[in-house]
C-alpha positions as CSV (number, residue, x, y, z in Angstrom):
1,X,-3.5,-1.2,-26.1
2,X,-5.7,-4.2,-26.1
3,X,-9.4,-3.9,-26.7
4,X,-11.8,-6.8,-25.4
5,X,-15.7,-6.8,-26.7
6,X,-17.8,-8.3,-24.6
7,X,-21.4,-8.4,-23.9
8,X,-22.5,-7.5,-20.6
9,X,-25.1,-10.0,-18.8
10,X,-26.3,-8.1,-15.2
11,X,-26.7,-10.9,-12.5
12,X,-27.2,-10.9,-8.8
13,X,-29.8,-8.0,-9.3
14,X,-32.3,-7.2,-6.2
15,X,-35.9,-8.9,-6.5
16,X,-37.9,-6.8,-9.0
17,X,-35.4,-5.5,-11.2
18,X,-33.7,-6.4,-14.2
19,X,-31.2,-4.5,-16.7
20,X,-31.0,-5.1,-20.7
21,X,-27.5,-6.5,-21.5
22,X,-25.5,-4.6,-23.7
23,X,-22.5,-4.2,-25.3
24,X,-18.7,-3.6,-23.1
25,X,-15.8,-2.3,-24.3
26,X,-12.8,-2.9,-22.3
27,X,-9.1,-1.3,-22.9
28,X,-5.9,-2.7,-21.5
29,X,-2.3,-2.0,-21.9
30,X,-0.3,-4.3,-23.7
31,X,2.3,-4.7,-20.8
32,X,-0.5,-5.5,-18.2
33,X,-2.2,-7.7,-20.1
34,X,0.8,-9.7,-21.1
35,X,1.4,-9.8,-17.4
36,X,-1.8,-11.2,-16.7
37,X,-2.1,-13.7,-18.9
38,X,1.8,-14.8,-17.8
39,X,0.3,-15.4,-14.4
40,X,-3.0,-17.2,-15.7
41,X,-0.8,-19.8,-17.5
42,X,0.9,-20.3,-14.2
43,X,-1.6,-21.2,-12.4
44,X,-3.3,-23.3,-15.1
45,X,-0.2,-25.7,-15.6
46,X,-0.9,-26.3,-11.9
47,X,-4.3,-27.6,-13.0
48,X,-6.8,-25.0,-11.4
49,X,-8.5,-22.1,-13.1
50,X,-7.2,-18.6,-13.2
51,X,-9.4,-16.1,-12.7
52,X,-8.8,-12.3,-13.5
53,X,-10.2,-10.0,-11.1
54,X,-10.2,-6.1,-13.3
55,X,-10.2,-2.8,-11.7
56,X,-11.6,-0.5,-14.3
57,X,-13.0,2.8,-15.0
58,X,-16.3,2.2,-16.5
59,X,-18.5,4.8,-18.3
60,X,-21.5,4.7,-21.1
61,X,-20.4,5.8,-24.2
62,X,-23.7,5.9,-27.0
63,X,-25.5,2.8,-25.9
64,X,-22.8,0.8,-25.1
65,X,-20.2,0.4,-22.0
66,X,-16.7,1.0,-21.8
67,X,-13.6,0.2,-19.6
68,X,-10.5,1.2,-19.2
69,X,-8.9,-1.0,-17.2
70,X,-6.7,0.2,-14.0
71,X,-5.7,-3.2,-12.6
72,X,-5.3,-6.6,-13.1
73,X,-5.1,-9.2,-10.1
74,X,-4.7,-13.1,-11.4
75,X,-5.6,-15.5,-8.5
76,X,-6.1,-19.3,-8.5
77,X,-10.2,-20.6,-8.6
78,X,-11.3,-23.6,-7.0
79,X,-10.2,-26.9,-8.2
80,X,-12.5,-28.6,-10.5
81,X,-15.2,-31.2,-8.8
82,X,-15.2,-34.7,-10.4
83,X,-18.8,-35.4,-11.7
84,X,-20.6,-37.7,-10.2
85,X,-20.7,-41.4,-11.9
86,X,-23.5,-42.9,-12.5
């Protein structure tokens, strides 16, 4: 299994409400992951980003959130916008 701490930063909330960050937890299998991260070089040696979209059961455990993650789906982001000279 692979663990991944993160913190968790809510955004996109409705107008008049807000949530504490905390502390995320996420567990992967070693296989999958591997997998994933195959794909995301892929895509980077093409030059755009890779961007891994997880499908997880998520739960609170104490004061802190934890998933265990059920998918993995590796797709190509947009290519990166050349800043503006000047």
């Amino acid at each position: 299994m692979v663990s991944l701490a993160l913190t968790n930063e809510p955004r996109g909330l409705p107008k008049d409400c807000a949530l504490a960050s905390s502390p995320l937890t996420v567990t992967c299998a070693v296989k999958q992951w591997r997998t994933a991260c195959t794909k995301a070089e892929q895509i980077r040696a093409t030059g755009l980003p890779a961007l891994l979209i997880v499908e997880a059961h998520v739960g609170a455990q104490g004061s802190s959130l934890v998933g265990i993650v059920k998918g993995i789906q590796v797709v190509e982001g947009k290519a990166p916008t050349a800043a503006p000279v000047g």
